[in-house]
N, C-alpha and C positions, 0 to 999 in steps of 0.2 A: 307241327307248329314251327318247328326248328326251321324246317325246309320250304314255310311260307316264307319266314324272317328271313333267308338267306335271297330269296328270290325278289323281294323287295330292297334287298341290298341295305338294309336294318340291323343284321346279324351283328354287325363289327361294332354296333350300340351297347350291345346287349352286355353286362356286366358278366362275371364266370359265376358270381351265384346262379344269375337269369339264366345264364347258358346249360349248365347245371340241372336246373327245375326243367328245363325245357329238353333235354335231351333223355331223363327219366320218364317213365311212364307212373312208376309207381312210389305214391306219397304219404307220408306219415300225416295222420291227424292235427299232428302239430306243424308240420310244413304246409297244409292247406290253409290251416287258423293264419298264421301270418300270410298267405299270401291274400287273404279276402281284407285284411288291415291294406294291404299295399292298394287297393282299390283305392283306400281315401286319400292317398298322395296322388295318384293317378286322377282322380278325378280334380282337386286343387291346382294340379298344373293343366287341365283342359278350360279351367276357369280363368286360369294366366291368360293363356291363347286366348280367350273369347270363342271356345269351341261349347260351354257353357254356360249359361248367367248367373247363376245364382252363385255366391259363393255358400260352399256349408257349415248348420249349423255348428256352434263349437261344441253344443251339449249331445249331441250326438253323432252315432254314423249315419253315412250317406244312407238315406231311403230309398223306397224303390222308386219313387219319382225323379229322385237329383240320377240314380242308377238310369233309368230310363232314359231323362233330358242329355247323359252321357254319352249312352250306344247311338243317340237321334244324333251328337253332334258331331260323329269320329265318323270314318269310312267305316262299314261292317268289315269283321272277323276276315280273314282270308280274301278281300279286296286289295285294290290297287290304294297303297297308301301316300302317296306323291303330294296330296294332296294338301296331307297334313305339312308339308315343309315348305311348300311354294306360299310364297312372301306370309311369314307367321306376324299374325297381329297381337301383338300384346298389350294387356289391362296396363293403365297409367303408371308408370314405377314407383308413385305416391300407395296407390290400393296395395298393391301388389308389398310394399313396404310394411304398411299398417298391416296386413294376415300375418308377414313374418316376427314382427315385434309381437302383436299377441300373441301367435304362438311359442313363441320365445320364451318369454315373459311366462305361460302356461308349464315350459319344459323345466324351466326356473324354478316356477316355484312346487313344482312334482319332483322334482330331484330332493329340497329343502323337505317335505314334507315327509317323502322317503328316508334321508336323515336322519329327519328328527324323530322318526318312527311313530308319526304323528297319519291321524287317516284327511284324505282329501276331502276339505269340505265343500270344495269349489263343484260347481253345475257342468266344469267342462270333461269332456270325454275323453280318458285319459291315453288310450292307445290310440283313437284316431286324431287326437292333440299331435304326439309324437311322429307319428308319420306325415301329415302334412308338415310338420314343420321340416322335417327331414327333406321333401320335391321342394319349399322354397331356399332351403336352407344351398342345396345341388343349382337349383336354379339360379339365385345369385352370388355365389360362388366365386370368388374372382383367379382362388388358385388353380382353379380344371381338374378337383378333384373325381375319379371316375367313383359313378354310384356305390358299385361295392364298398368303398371305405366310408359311407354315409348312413349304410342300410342299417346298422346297430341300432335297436329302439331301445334295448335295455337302457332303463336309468342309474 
């Protein structure tokens, strides 16, 4: 994988956690758990691009459908990815606003609830809440912080 990413000239994206994951072979049950969360940020920012429609819902993770309408809308695995950077189309900065203030809003009041050591009574899904908010949070960004210092989900 490492050696795809380098030859698409992507590597130098790659945060040194990703680098990390990616130059290991072999992964703790708990470093795979979070890396199937990371899918739901990775899929929120294909829905920025317009490389998906639907955006997801907040009460759950991605299904295998939204997973599916994903892989239909990316280059396949070990392809030529060019494609994805040439002229990117991005959803209205209004949409795109409104998912980060919900999620926001969602990370808010999960921290408060944690807190007050109180249980969430809310319908949204609490670790795939955090991680999307985490790609829009990178996404609009204005300081250029790199991913690594974003990827914290702990509340």
């Amino acid at each position: 994988m490492a050696d795809w990413l380098k030859t698409e000239s992507v590597w130098q994206f790659a945060g040194e956690t990703e680098k990390i994951f990616f130059r290991e072979h072999h992964h703790t049950d708990e470093e795979k758990g979070k890396l199937s969360f990371r899918f739901e940020g990775a899929y929120l920012l294909a829905w920025t691009l317009k490389f998906v429609d639907v955006a997801p819902d907040p009460s759950s993770e991605c299904d295998a459908e939204l997973v599916g309408d994903f892989f239909a809308g990316i280059p396949p695995l070990l392809d030529d990815v060019s494609s994805i950077f040439e002229n990117p189309k991005f959803r209205a900065i209004s949409a795109i606003h409104d998912e980060y203030l919900f999620y926001k809003m969602a990370g808010l009041y999960f921290d408060h609830v944690k807190k007050e050591d109180k249980e969430n009574t809310s319908n949204v899904h609490e670790s795939a809440a955090r991680e999307r908010l985490l790609v829009l949070e990178w996404l609009l960004n204005e300081d250029d912080h790199d991913w690594d210092s974003l990827t914290d989900t702990a509340a």
